[in-house]
N, C-alpha and C positions, 0 to 999 in steps of 0.2 A: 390353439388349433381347434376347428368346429373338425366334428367327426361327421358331420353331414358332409361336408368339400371332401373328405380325405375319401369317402364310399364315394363320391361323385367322379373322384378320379380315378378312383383304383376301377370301379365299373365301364368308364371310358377306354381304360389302359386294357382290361379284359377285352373288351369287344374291338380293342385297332380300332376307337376314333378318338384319340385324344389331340393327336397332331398338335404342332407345336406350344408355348407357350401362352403366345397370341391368340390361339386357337382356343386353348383351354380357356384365358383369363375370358371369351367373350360368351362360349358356351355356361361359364357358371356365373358370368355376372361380379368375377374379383377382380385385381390388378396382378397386373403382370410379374410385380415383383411377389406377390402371397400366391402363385403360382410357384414359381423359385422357392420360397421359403415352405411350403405344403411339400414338392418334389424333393427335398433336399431333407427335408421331416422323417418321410416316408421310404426316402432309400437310411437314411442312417438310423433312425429310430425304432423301425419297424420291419426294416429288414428285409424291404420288398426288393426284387432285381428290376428297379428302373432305371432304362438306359437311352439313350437319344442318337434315333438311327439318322442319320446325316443325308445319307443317301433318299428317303424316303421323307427326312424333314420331319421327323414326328419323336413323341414319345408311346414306350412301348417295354412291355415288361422282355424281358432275358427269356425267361423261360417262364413257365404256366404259376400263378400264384396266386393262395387266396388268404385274403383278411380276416379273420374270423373277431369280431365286438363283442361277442356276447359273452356272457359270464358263466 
């Protein structure tokens, strides 16, 4: 896992633009599937409340969350 992608998404998911998968994989330059395998990181590893609103076609945190890297 780059901790560069994981701040790239988690800053997208902050600001409601990360929108879908597809969305994501073209704004950061990955593939679709290390989009899956980052979101899937990042809700079980790290505990963040990512959830994928259907209606609105995006992803987007639960409620307010922040990452904190630093040591």
């Amino acid at each position: 896992m780059d901790i560069r992608v994981i701040i790239k998404i988690h800053e997208l998911l902050k600001a409601n633009r990360a929108g879908n998968t597809n969305d994501i994989s073209l704004k950061l330059g990955i593939s679709v599937r290390s989009v899956y395998n980052y979101i899937t990181f990042m809700k079980t590893e790290l505990n963040a409340p990512i959830t994928y609103n259907h209606q609105g076609k995006n992803y987007c945190y639960e409620r307010e969350c922040e990452l904190n890297f630093r040591g």
